[in-house]
N, C-alpha and C positions, 0 to 999 in steps of 0.2 A: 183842830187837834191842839191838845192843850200842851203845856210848855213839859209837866211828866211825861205826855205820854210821847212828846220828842224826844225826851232822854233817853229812853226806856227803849225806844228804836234806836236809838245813835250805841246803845251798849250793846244790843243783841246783834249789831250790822258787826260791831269794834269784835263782838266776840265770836263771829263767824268768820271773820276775816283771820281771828287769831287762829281757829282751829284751823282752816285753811293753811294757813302759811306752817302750821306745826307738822301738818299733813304733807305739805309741799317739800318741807325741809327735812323733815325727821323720820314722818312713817315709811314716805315714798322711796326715799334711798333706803332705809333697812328692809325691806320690802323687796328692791329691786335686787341687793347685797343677796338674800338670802335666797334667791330663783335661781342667781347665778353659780352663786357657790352650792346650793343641794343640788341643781338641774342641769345646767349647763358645764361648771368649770372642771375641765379635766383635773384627773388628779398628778400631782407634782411629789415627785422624790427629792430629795435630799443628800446630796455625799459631803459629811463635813470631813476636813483633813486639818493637823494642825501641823507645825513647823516653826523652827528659829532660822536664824542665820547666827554659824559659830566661826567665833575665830579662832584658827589653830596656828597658835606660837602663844610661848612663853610670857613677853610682856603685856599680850594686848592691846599691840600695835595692830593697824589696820593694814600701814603701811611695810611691816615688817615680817607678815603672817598673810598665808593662802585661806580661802573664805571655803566651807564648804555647807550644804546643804542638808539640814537632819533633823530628824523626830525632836520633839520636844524632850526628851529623854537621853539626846547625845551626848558628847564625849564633848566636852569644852567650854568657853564661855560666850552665852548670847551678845550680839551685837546690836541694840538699839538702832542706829542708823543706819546699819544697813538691812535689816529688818525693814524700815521706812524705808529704803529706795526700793526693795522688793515688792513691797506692799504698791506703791505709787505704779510699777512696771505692770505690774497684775491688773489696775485700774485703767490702763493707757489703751490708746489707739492699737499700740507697738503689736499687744498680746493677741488683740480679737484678728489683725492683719498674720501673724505668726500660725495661731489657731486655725485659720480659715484654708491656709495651705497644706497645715497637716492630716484635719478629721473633717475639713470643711462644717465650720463650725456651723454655720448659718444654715445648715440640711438640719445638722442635728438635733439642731431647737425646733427647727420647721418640722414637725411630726403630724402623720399625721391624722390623730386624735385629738392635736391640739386646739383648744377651744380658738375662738375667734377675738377674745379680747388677749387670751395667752399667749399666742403665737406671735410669732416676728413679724415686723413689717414685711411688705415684700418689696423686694428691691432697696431696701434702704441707704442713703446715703450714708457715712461714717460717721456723723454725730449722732443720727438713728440710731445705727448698730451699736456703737457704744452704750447709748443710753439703753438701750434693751440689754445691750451683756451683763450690765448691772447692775441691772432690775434681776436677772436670776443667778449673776454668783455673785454673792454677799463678802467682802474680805475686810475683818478686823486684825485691827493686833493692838495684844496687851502691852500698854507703855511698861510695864515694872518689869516684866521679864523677855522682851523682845515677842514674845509668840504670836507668830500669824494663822487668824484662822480662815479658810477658806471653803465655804460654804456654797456649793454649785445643788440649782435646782433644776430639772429637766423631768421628760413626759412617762419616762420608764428609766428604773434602777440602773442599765445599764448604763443611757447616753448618761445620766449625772456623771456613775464613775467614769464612763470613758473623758469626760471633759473636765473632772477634777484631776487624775491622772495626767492627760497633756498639761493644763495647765501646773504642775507641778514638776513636769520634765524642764519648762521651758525655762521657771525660775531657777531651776539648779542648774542650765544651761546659762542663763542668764548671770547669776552668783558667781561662774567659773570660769565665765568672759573676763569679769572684772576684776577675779584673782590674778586672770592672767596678765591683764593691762598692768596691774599694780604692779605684779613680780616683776613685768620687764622694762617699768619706768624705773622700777629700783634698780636693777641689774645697770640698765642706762645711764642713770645718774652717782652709780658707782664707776663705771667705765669714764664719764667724763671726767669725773673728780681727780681719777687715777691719772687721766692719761693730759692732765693741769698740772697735778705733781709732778710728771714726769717731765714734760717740756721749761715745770721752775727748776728741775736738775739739769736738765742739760742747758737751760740757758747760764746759771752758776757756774757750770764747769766751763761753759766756751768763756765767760767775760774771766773766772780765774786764768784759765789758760791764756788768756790776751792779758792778762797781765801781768802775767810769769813773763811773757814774753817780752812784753815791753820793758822790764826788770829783772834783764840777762835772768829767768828761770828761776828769777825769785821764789824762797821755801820759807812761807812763814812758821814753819816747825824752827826749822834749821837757824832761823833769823833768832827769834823767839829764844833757843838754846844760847846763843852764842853772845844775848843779851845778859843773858840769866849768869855766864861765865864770866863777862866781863865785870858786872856786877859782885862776883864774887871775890875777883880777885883785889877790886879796888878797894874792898873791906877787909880785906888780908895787909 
């Protein structure tokens, strides 16, 4: 065999191989992609909901104002951070644990229409379940105006709303926890302050009153006056 007609082999192998591996790589997942999703994959609704977290009080203090729970369209001003702590809670362990005692979440996704790559694991441990809660509810929020969007997918219309629905009880349960913690560290930290001033009053009045006493009931008004007279008369 002559040294072209080596080449000429070594390009037709190199380019068989290429269409192979194009095949392997590219046709065969869009291929497999498209059996599943026309053939196989159930279909999936959608319930988007959106929300801020407002502070209600005047300065827009966190610490000075009750947090409440509302449409993008409510009465007050967005709170960024705590917007982000709601966002993080929605994301947690805490929520799918929460959920799973109220609607038993882990039935609800488990449908059963649900295709076999869709559906939940069975059994899954909690970093499983997590990781599957959200792979189907999706939760952004926009940094410029605090809005959390929450986006739940499931097997029929209803299970999405019913599980956008708890999850949105749970946040403005959640939201009204920590209104409350806050009001009653403030309350607390008023009552301590108060009741620091009041023991620096009575410790003042017991040490004046011991030293009235130790000076026959000394009156420094009285003292004071009777300075102010003797002074006067020594300029007369």
């Amino acid at each position: 065999m002559s040294y072209s007609q080596e080449l000429k082999k070594l390009r037709n192998q190199r380019r068989k191989a290429l269409t192979y591996g194009i095949t392997a790589f590219v046709a065969l997942p869009t291929i497999l992609a498209c059996i599943y999703y026309f053939m196989i994959a159930t279909p999936q609704y959608v319930s988007t909901t959106k929300f801020n977290v407002m502070v209600e009080n005047d300065s827009g203090s966190f610490l000075q104002g009750g947090l409440g729970l509302g449409l993008a369209t409510g009465v007050g001003g967005p709170n960024t951070n705590e917007a982000l702590i709601v966002k993080e809670f929605l994301q947690s362990q805490d929520i799918i644990e929460k959920l799973e005692k109220k609607i038993s979440l882990l039935s609800v996704f488990d449908h059963e229409d649900a295709d076999f790559i869709a559906a939940p694991p069975k059994n899954p441990d909690i970093e499983a379940y997590l990781a599957y809660f959200l792979k189907m509810v999706d939760i952004n929020m926009d940094e410029m105006d605090g809005i959390v969007t929450v986006e739940v997918a499931a097997f029929t219309p209803e299970d999405a709303h019913k599980i956008s629905e708890a999850l949105i009880l749970e946040a403005e349960k959640f939201v009204n926890e920590r209104s409350d913690r806050v009001q009653k560290d403030s309350i607390k930290f008023a009552e301590d302050f108060l009741k620091k001033a009041e023991d620096k009053v009575l410790e003042a009045n017991i040490s004046l009153s011991s030293f009235r006493n130790r000076n026959q009931n000394f009156d420094p008004v009285s003292k004071a006056e009777g300075v102010l007279k003797n002074h006067s008369s020594i300029r007369c």
